[in-house]
PDB file of N, CA, C and O in Angstrom:
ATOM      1  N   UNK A   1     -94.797  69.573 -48.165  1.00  0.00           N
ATOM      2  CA  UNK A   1     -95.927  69.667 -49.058  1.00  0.00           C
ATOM      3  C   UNK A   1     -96.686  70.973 -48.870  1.00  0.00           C
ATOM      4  O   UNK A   1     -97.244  71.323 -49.910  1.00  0.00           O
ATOM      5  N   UNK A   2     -96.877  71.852 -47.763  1.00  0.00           N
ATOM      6  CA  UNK A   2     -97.334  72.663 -47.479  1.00  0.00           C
ATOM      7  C   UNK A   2     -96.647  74.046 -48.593  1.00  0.00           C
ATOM      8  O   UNK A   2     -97.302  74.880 -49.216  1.00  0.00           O
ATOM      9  N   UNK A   3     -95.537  73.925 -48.550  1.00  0.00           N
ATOM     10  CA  UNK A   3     -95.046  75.183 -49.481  1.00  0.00           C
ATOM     11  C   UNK A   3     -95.296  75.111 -50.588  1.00  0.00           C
ATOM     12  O   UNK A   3     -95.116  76.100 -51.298  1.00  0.00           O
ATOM     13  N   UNK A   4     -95.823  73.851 -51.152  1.00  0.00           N
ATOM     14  CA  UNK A   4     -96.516  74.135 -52.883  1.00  0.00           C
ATOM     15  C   UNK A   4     -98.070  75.178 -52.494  1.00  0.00           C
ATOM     16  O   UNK A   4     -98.522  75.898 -53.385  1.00  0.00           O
ATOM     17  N   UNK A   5     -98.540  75.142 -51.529  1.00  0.00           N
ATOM     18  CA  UNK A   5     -99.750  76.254 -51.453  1.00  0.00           C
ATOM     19  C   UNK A   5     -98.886  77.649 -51.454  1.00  0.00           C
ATOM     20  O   UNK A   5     -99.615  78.576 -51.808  1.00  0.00           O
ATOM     21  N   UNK A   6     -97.661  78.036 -51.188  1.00  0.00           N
ATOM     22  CA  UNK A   6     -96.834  78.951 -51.351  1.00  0.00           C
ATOM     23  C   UNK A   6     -96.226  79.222 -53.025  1.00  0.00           C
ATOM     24  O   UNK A   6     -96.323  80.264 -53.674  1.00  0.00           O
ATOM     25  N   UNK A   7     -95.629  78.005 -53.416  1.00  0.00           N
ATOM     26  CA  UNK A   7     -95.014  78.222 -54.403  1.00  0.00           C
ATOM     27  C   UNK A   7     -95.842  78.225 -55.686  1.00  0.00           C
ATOM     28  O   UNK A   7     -95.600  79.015 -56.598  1.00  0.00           O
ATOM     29  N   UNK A   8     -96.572  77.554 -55.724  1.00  0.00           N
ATOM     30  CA  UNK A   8     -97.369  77.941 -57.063  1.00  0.00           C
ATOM     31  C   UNK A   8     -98.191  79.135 -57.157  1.00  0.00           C
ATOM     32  O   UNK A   8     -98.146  79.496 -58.333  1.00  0.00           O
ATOM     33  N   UNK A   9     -98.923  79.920 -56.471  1.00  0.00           N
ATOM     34  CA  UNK A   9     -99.558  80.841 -56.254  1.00  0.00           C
ATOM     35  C   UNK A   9     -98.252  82.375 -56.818  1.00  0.00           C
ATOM     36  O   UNK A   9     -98.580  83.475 -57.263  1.00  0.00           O
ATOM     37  N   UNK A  10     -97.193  81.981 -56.628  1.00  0.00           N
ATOM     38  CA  UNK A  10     -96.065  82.775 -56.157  1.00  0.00           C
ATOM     39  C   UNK A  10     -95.391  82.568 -57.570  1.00  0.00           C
ATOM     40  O   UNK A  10     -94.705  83.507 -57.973  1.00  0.00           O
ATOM     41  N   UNK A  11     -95.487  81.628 -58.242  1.00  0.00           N
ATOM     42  CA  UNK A  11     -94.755  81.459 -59.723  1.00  0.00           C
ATOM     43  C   UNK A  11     -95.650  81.809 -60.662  1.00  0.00           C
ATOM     44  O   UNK A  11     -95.265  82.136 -61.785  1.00  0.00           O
ATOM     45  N   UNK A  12     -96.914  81.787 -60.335  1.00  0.00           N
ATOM     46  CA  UNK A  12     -98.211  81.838 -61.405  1.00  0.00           C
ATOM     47  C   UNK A  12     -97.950  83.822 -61.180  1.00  0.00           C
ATOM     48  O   UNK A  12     -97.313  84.435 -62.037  1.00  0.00           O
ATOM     49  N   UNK A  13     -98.459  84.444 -60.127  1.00  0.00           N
ATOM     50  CA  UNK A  13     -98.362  85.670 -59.866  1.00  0.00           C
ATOM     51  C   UNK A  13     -97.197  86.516 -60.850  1.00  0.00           C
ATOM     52  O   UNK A  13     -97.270  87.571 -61.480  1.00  0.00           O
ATOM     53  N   UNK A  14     -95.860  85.290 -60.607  1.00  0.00           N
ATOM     54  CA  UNK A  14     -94.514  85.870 -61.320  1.00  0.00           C
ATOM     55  C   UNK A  14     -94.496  85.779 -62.668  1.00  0.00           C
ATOM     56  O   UNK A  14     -94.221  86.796 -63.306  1.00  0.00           O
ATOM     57  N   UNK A  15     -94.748  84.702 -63.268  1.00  0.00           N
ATOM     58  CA  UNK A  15     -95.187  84.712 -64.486  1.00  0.00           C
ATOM     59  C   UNK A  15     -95.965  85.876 -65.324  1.00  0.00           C
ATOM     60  O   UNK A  15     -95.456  86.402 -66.313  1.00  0.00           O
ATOM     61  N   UNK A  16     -97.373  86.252 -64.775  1.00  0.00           N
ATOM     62  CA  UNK A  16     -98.028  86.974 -64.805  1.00  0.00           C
ATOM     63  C   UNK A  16     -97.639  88.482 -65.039  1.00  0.00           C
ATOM     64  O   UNK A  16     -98.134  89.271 -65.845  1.00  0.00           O
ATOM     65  N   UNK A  17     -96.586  88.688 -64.093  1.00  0.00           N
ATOM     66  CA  UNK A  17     -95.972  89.820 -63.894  1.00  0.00           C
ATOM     67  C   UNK A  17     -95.376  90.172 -65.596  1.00  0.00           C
ATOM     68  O   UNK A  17     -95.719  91.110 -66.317  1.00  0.00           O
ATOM     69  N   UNK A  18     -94.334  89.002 -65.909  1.00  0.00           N
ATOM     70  CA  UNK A  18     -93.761  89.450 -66.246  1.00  0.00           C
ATOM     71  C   UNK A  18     -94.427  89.385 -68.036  1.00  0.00           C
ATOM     72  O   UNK A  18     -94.071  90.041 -69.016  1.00  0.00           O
ATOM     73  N   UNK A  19     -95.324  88.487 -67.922  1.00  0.00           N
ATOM     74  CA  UNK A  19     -95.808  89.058 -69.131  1.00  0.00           C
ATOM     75  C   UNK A  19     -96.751  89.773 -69.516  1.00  0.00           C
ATOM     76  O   UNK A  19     -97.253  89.683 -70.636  1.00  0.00           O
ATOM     77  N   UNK A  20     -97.185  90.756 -68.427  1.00  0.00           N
ATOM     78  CA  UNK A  20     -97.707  91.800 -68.297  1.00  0.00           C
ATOM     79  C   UNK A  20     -96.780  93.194 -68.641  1.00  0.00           C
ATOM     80  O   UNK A  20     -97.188  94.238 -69.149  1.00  0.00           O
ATOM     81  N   UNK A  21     -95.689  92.929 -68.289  1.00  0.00           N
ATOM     82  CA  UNK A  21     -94.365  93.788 -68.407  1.00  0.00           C
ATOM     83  C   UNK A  21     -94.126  93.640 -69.645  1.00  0.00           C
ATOM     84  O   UNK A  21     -93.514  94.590 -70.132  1.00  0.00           O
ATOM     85  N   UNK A  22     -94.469  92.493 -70.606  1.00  0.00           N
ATOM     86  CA  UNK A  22     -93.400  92.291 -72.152  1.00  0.00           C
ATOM     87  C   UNK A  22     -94.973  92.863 -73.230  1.00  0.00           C
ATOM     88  O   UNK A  22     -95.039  93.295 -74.381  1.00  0.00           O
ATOM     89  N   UNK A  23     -95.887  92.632 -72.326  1.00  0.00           N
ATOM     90  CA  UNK A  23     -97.093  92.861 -73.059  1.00  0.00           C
ATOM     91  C   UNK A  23     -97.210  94.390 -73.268  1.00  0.00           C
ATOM     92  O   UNK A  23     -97.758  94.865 -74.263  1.00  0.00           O
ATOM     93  N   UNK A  24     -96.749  95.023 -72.426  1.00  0.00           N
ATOM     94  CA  UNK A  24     -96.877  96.659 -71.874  1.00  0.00           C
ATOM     95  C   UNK A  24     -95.370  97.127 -72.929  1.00  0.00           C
ATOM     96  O   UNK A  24     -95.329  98.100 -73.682  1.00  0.00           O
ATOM     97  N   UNK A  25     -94.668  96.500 -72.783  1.00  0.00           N
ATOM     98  CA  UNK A  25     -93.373  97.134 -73.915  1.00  0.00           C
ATOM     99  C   UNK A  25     -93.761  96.693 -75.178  1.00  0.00           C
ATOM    100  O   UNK A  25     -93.056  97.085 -76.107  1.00  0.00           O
ATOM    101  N   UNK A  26     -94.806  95.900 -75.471  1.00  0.00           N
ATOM    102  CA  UNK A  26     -94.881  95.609 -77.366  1.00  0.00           C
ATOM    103  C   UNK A  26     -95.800  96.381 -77.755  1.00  0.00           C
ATOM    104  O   UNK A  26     -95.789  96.690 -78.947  1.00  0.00           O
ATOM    105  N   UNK A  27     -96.739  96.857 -76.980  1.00  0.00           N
ATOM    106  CA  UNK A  27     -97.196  98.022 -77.112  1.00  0.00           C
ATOM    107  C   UNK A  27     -97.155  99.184 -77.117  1.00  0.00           C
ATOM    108  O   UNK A  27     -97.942  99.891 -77.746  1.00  0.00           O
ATOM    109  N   UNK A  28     -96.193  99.605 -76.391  1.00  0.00           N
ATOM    110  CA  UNK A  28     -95.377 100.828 -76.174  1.00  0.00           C
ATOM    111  C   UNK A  28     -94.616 101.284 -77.441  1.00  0.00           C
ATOM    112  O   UNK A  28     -94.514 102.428 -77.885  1.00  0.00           O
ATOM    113  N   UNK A  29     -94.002  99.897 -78.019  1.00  0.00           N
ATOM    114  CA  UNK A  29     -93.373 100.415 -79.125  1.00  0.00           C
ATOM    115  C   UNK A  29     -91.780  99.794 -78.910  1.00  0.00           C
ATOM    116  O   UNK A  29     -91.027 100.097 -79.836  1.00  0.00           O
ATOM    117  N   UNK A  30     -91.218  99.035 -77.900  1.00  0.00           N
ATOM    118  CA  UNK A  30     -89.700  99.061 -77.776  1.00  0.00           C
ATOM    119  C   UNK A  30     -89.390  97.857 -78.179  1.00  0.00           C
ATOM    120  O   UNK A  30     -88.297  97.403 -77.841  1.00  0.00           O
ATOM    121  N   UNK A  31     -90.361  97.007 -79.062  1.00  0.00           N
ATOM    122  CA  UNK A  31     -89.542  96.365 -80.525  1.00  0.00           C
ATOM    123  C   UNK A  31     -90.008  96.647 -81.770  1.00  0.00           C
ATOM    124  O   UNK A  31     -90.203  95.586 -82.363  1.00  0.00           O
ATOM    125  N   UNK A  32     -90.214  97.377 -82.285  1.00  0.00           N
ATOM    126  CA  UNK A  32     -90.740  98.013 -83.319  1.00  0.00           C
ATOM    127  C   UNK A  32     -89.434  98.341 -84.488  1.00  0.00           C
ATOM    128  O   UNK A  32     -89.653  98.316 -85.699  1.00  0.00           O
ATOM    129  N   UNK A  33     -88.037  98.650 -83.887  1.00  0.00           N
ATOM    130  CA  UNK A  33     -86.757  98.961 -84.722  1.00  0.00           C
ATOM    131  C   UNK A  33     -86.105  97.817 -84.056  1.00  0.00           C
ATOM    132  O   UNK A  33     -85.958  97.780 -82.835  1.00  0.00           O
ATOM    133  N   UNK A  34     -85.591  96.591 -85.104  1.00  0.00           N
ATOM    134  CA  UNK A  34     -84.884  95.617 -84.122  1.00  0.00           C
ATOM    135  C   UNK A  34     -83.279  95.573 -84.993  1.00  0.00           C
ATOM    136  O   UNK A  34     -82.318  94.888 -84.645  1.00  0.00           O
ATOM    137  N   UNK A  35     -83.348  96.697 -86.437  1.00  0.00           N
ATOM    138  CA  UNK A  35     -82.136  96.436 -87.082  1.00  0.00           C
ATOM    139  C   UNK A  35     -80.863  97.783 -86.819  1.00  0.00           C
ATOM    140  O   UNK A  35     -79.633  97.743 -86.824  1.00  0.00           O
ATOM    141  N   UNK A  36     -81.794  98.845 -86.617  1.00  0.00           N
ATOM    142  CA  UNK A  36     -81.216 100.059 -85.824  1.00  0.00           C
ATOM    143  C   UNK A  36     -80.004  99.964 -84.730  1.00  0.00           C
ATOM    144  O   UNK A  36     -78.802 100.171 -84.899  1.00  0.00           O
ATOM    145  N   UNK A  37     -80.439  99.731 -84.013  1.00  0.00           N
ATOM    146  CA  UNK A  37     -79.644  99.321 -82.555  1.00  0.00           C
ATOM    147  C   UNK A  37     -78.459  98.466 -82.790  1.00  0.00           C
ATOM    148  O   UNK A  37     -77.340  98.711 -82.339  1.00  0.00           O
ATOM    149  N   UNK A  38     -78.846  97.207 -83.699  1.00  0.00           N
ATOM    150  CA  UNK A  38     -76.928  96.017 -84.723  1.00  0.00           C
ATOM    151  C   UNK A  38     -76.147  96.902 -84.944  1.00  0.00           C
ATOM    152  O   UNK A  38     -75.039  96.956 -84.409  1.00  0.00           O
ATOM    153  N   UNK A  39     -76.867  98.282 -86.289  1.00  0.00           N
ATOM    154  CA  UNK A  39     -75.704  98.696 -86.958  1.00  0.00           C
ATOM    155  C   UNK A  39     -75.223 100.316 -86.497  1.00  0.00           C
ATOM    156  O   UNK A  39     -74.368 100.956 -87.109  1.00  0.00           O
ATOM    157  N   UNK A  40     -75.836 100.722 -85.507  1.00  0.00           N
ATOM    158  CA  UNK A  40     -75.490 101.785 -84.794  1.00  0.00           C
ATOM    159  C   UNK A  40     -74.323 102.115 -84.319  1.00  0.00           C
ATOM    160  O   UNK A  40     -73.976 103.292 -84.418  1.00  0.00           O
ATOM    161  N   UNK A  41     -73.471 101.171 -83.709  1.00  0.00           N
ATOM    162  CA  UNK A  41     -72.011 100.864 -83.671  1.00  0.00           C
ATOM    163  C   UNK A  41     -71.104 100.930 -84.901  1.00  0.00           C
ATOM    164  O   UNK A  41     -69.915 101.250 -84.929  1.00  0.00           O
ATOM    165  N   UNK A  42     -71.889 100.567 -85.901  1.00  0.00           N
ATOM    166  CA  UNK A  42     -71.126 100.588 -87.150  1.00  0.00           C
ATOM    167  C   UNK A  42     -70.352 102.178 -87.748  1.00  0.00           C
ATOM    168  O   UNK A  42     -69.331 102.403 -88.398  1.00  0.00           O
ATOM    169  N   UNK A  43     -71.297 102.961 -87.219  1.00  0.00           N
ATOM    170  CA  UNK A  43     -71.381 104.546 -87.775  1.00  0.00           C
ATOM    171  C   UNK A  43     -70.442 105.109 -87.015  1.00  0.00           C
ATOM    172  O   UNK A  43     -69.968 104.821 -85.916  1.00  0.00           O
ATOM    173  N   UNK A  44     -70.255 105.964 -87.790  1.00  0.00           N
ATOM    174  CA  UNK A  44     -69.051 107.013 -86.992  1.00  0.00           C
ATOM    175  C   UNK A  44     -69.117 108.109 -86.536  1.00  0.00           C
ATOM    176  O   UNK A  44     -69.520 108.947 -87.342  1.00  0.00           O
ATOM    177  N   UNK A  45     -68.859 108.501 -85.455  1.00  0.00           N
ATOM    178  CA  UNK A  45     -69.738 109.610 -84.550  1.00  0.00           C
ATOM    179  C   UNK A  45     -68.938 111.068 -84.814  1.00  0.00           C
ATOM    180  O   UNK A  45     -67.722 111.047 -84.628  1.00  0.00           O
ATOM    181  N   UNK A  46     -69.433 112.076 -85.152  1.00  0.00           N
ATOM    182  CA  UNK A  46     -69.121 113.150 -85.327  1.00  0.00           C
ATOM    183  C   UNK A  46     -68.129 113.594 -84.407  1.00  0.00           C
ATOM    184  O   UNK A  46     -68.385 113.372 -83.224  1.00  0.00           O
ATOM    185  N   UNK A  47     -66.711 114.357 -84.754  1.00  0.00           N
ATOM    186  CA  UNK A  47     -66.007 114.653 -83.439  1.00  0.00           C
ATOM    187  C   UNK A  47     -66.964 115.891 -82.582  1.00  0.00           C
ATOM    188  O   UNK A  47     -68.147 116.200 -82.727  1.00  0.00           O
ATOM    189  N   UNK A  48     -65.927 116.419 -81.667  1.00  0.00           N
ATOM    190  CA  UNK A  48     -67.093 117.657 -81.443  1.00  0.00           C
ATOM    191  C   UNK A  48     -66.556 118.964 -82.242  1.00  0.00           C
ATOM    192  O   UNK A  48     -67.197 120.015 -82.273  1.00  0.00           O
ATOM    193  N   UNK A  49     -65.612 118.824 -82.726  1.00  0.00           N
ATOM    194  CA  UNK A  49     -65.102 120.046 -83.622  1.00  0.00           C
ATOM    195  C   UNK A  49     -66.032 119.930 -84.357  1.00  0.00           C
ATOM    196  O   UNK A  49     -66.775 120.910 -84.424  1.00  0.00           O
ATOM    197  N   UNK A  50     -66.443 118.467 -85.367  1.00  0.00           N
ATOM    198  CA  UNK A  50     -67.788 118.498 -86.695  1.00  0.00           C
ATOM    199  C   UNK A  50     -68.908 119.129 -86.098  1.00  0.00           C
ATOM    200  O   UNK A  50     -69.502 119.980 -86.759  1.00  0.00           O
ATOM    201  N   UNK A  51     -69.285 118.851 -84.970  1.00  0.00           N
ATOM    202  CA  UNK A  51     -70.367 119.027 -84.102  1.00  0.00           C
ATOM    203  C   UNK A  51     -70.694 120.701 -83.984  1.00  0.00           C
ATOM    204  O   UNK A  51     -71.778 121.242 -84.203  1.00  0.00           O
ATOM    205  N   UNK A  52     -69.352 121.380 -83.550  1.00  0.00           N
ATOM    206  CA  UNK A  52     -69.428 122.395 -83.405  1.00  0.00           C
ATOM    207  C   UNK A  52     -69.376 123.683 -85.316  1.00  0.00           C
ATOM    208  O   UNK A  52     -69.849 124.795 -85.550  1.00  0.00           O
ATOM    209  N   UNK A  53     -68.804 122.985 -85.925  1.00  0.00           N
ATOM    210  CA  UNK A  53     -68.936 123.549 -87.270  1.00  0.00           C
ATOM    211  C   UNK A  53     -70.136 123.328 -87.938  1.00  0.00           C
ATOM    212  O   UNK A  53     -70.341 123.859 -89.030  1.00  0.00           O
ATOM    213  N   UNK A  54     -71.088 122.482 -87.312  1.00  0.00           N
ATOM    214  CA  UNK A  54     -72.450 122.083 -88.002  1.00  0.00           C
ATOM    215  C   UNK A  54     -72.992 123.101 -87.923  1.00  0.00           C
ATOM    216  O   UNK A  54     -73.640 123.414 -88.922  1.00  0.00           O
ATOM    217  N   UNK A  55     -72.992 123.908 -86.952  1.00  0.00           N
ATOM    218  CA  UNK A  55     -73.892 124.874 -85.633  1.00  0.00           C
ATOM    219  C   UNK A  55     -73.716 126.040 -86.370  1.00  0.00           C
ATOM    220  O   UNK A  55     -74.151 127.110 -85.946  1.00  0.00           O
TER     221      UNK A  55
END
């Protein structure tokens, strides 16, 4: 019984943490584009010959 004065103090703290952490990234901006990132794979990446004829 003694380690619930351990463990809750210790899950509440963790909790805390981490939505301090999700609170700090929705503000930041890093879900703001959530359809970008799906179809990014889709595209086809320049060789480096295109790369280099762009230039």
């Amino acid at each position: 019984m003694d380690i619930i004065w351990f463990l809750v103090p210790a899950a509440l703290m963790l909790g805390l943490g981490f939505l301090g952490v999700f609170i700090w990234a929705a503000k930041s901006g890093q879900f703001e584009d959530l359809e970008t990132p799906a179809v990014r794979m889709l595209f086809d990446e320049k060789t480096s010959e295109e790369k280099e004829n762009v230039k």
